[in-house]
C-alpha positions in Angstrom: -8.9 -33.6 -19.1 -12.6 -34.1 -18.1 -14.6 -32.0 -21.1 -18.0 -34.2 -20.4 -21.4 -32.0 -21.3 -22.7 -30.4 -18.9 -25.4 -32.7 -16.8 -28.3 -30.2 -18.1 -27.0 -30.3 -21.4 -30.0 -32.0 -22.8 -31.9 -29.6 -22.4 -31.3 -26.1 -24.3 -29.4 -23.2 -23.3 -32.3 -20.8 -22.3 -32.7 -17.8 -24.6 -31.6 -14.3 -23.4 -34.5 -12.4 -22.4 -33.2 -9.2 -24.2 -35.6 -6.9 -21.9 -34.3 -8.0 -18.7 -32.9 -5.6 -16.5 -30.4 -7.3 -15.0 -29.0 -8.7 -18.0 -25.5 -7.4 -17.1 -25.1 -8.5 -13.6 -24.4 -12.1 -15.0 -23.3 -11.0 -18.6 -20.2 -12.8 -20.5 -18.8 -10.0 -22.0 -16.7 -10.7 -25.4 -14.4 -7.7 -26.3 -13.6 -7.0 -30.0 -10.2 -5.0 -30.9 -11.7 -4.6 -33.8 -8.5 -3.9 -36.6 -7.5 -7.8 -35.3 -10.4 -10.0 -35.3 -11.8 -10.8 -38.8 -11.3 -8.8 -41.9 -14.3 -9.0 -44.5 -12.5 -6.9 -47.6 -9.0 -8.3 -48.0 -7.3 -4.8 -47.4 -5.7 -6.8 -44.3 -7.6 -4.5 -41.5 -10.5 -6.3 -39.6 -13.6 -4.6 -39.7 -17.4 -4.6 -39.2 -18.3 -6.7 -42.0 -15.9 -9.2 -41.1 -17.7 -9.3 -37.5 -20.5 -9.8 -38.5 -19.4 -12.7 -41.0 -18.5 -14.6 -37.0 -21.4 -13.4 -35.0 -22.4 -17.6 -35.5 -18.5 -18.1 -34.0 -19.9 -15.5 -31.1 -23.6 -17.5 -30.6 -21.5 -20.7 -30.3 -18.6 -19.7 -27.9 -22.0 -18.4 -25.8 -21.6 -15.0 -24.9 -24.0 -12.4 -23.8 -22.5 -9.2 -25.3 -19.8 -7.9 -27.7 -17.7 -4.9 -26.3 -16.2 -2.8 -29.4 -13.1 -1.0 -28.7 -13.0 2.4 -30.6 -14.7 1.9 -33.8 -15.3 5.9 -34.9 -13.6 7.9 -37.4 -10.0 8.4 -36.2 -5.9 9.2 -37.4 -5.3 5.7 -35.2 -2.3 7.8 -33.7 -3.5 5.2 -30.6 -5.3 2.5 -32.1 -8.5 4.3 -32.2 -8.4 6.2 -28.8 -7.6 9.7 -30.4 -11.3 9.9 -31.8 -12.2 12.5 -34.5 -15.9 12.4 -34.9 -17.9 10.1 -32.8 -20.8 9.4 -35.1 -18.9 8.2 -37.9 -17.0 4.5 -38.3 -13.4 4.8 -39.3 -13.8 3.8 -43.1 -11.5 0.6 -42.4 -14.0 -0.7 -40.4 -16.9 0.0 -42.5 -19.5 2.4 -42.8 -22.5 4.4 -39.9 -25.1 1.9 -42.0 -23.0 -1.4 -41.1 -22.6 -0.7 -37.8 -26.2 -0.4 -37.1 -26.8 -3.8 -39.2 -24.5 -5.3 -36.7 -26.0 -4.1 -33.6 -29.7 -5.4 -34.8 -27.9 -9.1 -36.4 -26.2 -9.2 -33.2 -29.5 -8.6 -30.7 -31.7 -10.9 -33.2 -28.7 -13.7 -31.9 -29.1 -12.6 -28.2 -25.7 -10.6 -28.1 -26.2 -6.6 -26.7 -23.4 -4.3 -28.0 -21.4 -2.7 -26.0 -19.4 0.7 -27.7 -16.2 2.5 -26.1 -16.0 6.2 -24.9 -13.2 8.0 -24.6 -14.2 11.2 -22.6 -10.6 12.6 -21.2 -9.1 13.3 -24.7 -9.9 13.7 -28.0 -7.9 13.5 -32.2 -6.0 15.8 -32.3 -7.5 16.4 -35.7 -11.3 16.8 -34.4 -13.0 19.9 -35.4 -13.1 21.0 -32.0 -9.1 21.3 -31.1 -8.4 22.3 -35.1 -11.1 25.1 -34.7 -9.3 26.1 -31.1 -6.1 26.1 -32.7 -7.3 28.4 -35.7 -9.2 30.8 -33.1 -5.7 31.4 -31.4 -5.0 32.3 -27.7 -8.3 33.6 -25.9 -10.6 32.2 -28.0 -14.1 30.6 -26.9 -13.1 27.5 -28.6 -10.0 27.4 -26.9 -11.9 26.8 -23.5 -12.7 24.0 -24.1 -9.1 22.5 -23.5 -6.1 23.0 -21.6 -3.7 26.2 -23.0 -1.6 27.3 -21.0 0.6 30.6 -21.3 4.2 29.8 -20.1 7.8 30.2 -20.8 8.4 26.5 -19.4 6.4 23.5 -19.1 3.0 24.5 -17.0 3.6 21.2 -14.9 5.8 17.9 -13.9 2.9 15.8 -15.0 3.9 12.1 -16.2 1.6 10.5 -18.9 0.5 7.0 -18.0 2.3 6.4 -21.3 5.6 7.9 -20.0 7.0 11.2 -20.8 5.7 14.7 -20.5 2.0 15.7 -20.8 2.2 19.3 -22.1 3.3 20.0 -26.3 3.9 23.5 -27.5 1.7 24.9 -30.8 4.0 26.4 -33.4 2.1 30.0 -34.3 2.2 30.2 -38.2 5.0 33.1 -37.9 7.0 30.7 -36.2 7.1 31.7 -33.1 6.3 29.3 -29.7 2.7 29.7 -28.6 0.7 28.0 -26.1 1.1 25.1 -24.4 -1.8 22.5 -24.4 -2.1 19.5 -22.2 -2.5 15.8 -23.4 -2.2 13.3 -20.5 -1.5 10.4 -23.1 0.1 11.2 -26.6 0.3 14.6 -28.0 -2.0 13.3 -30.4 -4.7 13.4 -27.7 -5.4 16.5 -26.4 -7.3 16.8 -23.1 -10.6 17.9 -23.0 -11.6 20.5 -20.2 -14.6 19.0 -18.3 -15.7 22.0 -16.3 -16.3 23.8 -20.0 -20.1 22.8 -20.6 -19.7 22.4 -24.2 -17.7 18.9 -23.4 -20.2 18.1 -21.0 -23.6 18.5 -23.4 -21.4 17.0 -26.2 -20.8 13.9 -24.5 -24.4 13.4 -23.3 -25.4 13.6 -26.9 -22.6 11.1 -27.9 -24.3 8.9 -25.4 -27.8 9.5 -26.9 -26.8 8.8 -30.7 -25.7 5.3 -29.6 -28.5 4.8 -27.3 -30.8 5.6 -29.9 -28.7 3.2 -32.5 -29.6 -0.3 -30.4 -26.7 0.2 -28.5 -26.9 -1.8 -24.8 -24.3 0.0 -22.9 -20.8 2.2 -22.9 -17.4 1.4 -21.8 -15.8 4.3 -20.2 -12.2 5.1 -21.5 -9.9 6.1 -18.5 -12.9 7.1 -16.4 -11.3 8.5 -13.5 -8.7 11.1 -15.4 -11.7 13.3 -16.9 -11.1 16.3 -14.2 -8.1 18.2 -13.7 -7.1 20.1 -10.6 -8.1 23.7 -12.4 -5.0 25.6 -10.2 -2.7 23.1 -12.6 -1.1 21.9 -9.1 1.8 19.1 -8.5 1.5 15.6 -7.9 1.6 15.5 -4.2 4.5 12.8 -2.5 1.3 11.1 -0.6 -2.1 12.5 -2.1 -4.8 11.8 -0.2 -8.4 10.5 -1.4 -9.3 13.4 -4.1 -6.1 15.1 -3.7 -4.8 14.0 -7.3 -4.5 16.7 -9.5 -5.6 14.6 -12.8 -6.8 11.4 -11.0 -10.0 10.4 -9.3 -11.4 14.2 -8.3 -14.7 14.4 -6.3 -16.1 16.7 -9.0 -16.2 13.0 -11.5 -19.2 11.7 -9.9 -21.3 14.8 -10.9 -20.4 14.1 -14.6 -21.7 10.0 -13.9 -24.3 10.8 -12.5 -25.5 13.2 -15.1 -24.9 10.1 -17.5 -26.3 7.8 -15.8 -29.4 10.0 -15.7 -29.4 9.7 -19.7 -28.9 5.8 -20.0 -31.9 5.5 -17.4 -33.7 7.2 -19.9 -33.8 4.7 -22.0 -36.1 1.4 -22.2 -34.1 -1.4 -21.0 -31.2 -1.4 -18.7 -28.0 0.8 -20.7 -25.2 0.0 -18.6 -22.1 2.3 -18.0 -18.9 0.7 -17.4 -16.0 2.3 -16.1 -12.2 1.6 -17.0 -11.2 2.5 -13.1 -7.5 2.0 -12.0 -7.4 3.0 -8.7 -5.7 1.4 -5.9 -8.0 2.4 -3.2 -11.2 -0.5 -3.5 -13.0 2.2 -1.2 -12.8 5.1 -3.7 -13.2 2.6 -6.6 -16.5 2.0 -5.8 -17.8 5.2 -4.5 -18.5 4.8 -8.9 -20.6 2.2 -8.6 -23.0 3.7 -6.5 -26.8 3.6 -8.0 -27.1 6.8 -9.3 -23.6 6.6 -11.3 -22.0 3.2 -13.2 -23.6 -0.1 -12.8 -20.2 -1.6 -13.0 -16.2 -1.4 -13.7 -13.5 -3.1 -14.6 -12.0 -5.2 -11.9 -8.3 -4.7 -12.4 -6.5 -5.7 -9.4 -7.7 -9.4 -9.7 -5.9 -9.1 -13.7 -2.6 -7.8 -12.3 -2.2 -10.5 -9.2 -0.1 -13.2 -9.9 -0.9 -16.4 -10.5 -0.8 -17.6 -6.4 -3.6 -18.9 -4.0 -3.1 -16.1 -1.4 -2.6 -13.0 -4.0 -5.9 -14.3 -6.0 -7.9 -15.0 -2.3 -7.5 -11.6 -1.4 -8.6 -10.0 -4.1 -11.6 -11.8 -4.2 -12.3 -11.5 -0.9 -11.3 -7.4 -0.9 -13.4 -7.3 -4.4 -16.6 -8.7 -3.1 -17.0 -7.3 0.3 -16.3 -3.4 -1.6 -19.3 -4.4 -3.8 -21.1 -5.7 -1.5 -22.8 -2.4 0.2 -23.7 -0.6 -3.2 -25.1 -3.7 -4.6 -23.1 -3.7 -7.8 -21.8 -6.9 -9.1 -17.7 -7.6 -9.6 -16.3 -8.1 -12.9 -13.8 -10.8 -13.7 -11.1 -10.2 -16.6 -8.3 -11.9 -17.0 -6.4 -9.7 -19.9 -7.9 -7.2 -22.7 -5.8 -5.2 -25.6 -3.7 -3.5 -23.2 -2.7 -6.7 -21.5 0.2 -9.4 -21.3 -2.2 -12.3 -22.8 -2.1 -14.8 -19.7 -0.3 -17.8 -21.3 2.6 -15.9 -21.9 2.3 -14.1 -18.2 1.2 -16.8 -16.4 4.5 -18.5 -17.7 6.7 -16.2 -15.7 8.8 -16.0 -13.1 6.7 -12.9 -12.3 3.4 -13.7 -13.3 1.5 -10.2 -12.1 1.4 -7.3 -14.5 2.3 -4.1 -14.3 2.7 -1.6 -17.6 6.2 -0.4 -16.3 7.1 -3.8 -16.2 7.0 -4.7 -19.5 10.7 -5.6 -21.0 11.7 -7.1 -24.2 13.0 -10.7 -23.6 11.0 -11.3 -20.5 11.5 -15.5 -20.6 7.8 -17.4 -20.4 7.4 -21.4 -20.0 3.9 -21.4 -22.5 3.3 -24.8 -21.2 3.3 -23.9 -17.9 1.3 -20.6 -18.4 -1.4 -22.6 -21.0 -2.1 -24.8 -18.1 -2.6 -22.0 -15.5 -4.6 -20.0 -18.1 -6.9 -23.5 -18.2 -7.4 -22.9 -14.8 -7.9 -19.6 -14.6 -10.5 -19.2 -17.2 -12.5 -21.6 -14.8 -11.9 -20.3 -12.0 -12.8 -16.7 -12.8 -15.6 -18.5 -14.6 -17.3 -19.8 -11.7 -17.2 -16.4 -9.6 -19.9 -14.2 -8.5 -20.6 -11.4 -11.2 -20.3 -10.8 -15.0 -17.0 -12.4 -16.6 -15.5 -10.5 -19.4 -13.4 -12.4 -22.2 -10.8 -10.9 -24.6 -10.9 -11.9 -27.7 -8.2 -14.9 -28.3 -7.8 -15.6 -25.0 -10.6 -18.5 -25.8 -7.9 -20.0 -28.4 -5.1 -19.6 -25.3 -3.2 -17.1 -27.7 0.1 -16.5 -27.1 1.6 -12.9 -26.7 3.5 -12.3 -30.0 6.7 -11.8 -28.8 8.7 -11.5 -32.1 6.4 -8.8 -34.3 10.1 -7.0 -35.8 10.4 -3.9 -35.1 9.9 -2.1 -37.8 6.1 -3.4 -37.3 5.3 -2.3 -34.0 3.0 1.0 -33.8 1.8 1.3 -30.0 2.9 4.5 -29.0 3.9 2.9 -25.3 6.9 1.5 -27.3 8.2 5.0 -28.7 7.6 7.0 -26.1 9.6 4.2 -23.5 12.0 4.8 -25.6 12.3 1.5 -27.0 12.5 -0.6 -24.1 8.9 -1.8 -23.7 7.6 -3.7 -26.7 4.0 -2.0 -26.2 0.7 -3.5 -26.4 0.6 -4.8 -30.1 1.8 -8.5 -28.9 -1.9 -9.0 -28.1 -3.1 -7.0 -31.0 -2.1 -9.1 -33.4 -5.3 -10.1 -36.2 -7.1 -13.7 -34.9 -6.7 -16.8 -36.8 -9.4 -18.8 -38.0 -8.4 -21.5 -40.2 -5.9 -22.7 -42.2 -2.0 -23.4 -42.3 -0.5 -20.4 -42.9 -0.9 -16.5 -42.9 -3.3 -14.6 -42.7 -4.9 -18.0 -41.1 -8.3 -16.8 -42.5 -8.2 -13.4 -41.2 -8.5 -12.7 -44.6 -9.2 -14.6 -47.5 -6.1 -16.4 -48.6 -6.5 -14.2 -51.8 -6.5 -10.9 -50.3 -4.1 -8.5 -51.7 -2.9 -6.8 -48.2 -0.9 -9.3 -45.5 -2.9 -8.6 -42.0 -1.6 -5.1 -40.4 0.3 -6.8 -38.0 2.3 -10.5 -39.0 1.1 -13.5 -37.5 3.3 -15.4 -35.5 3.4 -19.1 -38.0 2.9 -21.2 -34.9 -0.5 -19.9 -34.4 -1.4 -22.4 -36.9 -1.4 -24.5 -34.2 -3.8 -22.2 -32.5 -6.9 -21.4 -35.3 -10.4 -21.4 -34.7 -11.0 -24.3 -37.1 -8.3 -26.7 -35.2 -9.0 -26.1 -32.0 -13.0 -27.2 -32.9 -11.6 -30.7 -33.5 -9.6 -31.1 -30.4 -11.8 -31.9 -27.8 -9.1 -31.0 -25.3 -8.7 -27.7 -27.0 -8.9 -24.1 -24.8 -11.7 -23.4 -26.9 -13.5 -26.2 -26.3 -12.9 -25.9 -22.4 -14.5 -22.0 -22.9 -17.1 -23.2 -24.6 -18.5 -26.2 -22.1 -17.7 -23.4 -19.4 -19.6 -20.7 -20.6 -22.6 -23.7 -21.6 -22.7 -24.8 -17.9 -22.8 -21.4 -16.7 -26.1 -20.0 -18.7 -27.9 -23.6 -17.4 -27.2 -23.3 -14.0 -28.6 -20.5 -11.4 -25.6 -20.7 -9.1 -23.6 -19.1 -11.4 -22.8 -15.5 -12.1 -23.9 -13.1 -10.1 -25.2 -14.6 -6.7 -24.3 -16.0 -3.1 -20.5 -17.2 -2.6 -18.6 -19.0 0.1 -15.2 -20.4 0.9 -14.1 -23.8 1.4 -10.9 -24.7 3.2 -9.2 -27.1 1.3 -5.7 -25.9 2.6 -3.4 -23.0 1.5 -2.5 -24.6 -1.7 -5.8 -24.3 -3.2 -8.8 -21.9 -3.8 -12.4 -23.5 -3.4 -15.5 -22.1 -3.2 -19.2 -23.0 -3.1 -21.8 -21.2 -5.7 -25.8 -22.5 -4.2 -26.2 -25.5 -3.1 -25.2 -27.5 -5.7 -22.1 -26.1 -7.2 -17.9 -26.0 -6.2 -15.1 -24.9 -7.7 -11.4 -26.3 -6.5 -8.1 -24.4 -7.7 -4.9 -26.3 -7.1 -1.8 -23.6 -6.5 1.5 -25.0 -4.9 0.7 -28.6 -4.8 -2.1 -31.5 -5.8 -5.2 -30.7 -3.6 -7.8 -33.9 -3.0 -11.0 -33.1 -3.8 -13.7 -32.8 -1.5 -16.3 -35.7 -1.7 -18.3 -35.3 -4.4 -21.5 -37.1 -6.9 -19.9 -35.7 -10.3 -17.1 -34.1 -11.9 -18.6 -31.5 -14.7 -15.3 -30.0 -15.8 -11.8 -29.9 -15.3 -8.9 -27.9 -16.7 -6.7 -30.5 -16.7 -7.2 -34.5 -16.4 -7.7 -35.7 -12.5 -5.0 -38.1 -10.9 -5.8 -40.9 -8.7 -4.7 -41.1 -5.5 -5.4 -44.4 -4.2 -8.0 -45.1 -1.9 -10.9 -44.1 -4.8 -9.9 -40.4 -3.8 -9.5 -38.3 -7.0 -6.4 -35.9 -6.4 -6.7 -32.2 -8.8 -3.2 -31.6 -10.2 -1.5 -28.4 -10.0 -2.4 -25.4 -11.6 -5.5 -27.2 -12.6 -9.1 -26.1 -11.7 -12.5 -28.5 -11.2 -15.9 -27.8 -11.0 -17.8 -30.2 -9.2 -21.2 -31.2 -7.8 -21.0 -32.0 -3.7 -22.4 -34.6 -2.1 -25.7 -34.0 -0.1 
């Protein structure tokens, strides 16, 4: 495959301008599960102090920001989701004091920080729900959550992680209380937004970060904060705001109230919103200018891997943008996710959480060579690309974690059926032959949290550095070319027919991409080939010929 240097490569990358107020329009966007991607004391946990032992890895791979998954104090009864005090750092991870060391090591490198929300629930073991369930029935502190007097369950809600959504306190005498709603795991009690104690608490959250370096927040199931207060049923059909737990009218008065605070501060702070919602027009009715400056873009990760799927999620993701002015984001996977070698090896190669199965077959070949070609493809289109960590090495999904290891709570409450999220959980390898592959050090008392498939030997930082042909290496000439030339990221885009079997696009004047699908597409004339995701054929005739599932990137001829 064609990994030359990029034709500006001679000249250096320029340096982030860290006061630029666009900054995240264009950003590459590196997320960080942090139990699972470098562990700095040996207890087999990653942490903060083994992040900032890689930030060089970071500066090298070439990204703009870091995104932090829950990092706070926390039981971990959902990997960090079910937060119990927001301005402390679980002590696996490290301590208040490291983090903010990071945030500054990180911004003196050029890499913004990016820290997750989580403002529909709360631990079940914060002060705040231990204090309500102290105070007993009627109390102030009660208000702020869902309880509910009732002989039988208060509603026929489903959690998104399957199973019911309302749990019964035990009174100390025994007796059945109240019930209190938790849309995820009882674990996670919901938070009651029209109380405005949740709403003042959260701007202050907000603050204490801002004021701590931080360059933006990821908003944890953003569009389940407000709750229909009459506790009504699902409707067969609901129409636009007609949810009772999903996407209510009343949400955009809380963003706009925190967008208000992040405007506040010097510098752009950027809210981004974890939005699934099947209607693109209500989607971005969030991305207006007064509420988020982005969110995720999560029909483009679900579509399989097909030329007519992908197309129309491109087109139907760039024309919603287009009248509020927000850029799209690109993401092809993140810790909840199927990593896409392993889907993009399937017969069905879309994603869909009640899809997941043990013993869903996967050809890796196949999907490491459409996961080449996707990572340039989403690469190369208009907006800020976000990368999960691994997916640069072309990480498999581990598949065979035994049972006995698995913790996601999808898995127990599917009743066993779905193997949960922890196949792309599992702690990065770096170097070496064996476990922990320099997660750890090879002397550290503790094995890694979750096991580490042996074959990933095959997939650790340090080997993948000497393979030219490596996935790492493609990520890293990719993400080069894209900070050194002004067509990319966020900026004008246009089709090019090159038939139904391929995807190609023009970025400025001087830029195309070409995605082969079905069958071998020819590429269109052209001075230079700058990067391919898998080596050209000839055709005959001097015309190159761009093998399937493979993507190019390519300067036209004037």
């Amino acid at each position: 495959m064609t990994v030359e240097a990029p034709a500006d490569a001679g000249h250096p990358a320029p340096v982030p301008t860290l006061d630029d107020p666009d900054w995240w329009r264009s950003a590459v966007i590196y997320q960080i599960y942090p139990r699972s991607f470098a562990d700095g004391n040996g207890d087999g946990t990653g942490d903060l102090a083994g992040v900032r032992s890689r930030l060089g890895y970071l500066k090298a791979l070439g990204v703009d920001a870091i995104w932090f998954t829950p990092w706070y104090a926390s039981p971990l009864a959902d990997g960090g989701y079910d937060v119990s005090d927001y301005r402390e750092i679980h002590p696996d991870f490290g301590t208040l004091a490291e983090a903010e060391l990071l945030i500054q090591e990180a911004l003196a490198l050029g890499i913004r920080t990016i820290i997750d929300v989580v403002p529909n629930h709360i631990s079940a073991q914060h002060r705040w729900f231990q204090d309500a369930l102290a105070a007993g029935p009627g109390s102030p502190e009660r208000e702020r959550f869902w309880f509910v007097d009732s002989e039988t369950l208060p509603t026929r809600w489903v959690s998104p992680f399957a199973g019911e959504t309302w749990t019964r306190e035990t009174l100390p005498d025994g007796t059945p209380g109240q019930w209190y709603l938790h849309l995820f795991t009882p674990e996670q009690p919901d938070l009651n937004w029209n109380h405005p104690d949740v709403r003042r608490e959260h701007e202050d959250i907000l603050r204490f970060w801002f004021d701590r370096g931080v360059a933006g927040v990821r908003i944890d199931s953003a569009a389940l904060l407000i709750k229909d207060p009459e506790l009504g049923e699902v409707p067969e059909n609901p129409g636009p705001g007609e949810h009772p737990t999903q996407d209510r009218d009343e949400l955009h008065e809380v963003y706009r109230s925190w967008r208000a605070v992040a405007d506040s501060y010097p510098g752009t702070r950027v809210l981004v919103g974890e939005i699934w919602l099947p209607e693109i027009d209500r989607f971005v009715k969030y991305l207006r200018p007064d509420e988020m400056h982005t969110a995720f873009n999560f029909d483009f990760l679900a579509r399989p891997w097909d030329a007519h799927e992908l197309r129309e999620s491109i087109d139907m993701t760039l024309a919603a943008h287009a009248p509020v002015g927000a850029p799209s984001t690109w993401v092809l996977s993140n810790h909840d996710v199927t990593r896409p070698v392993t889907r993009y090896g399937r017969d069905d190669s879309s994603f869909a959480f009640l899809k997941k199965r043990f013993g869903t077959p996967t050809d890796l070949a196949l999907g490491t060579r459409r996961a080449r070609a996707a990572a340039l493809l989403t690469a190369a289109l208009p907006g800020s690309l976000y990368i999960y960590q691994g997916d640069e090495l072309g990480l498999p999904e581990a598949e065979d974690i035994p049972l006995a290891a698995l913790q996601d709570p999808m898995h127990f409450r599917s009743g066993g059926v779905d193997p949960g999220r922890d196949g792309c959980r599992v702690p990065l390898p770096w170097s070496g032959t064996r476990e922990p592959f320099g997660f750890s050090s090879p002397h550290a008392p503790h094995r890694p949290w979750l096991p580490q498939p042996r074959q990933w030997a095959l997939y650790t930082v340090e080997a993948e550095e000497q393979d030219p042909g490596s996935m790492l290496n493609l990520y890293k000439r990719a993400l080069e070319f894209r900070k050194v030339d002004d067509a990319l990221g966020d900026g004008p885009f246009a089709w090019l027919d090159l038939g139904p079997d391929a995807l190609a696009f023009r970025r400025g004047d001087d830029f195309i991409s070409v995605t082969a699908f079905g069958a071998p597409v020819a590429l269109p004339p052209h001075r230079e080939v700058i990067l391919t995701s898998s080596e050209l054929v000839d055709a005959g005739d001097g015309v190159a010929q761009l093998p399937t599932d493979s993507t190019a990137w390519l300067r036209p001829q004037h």
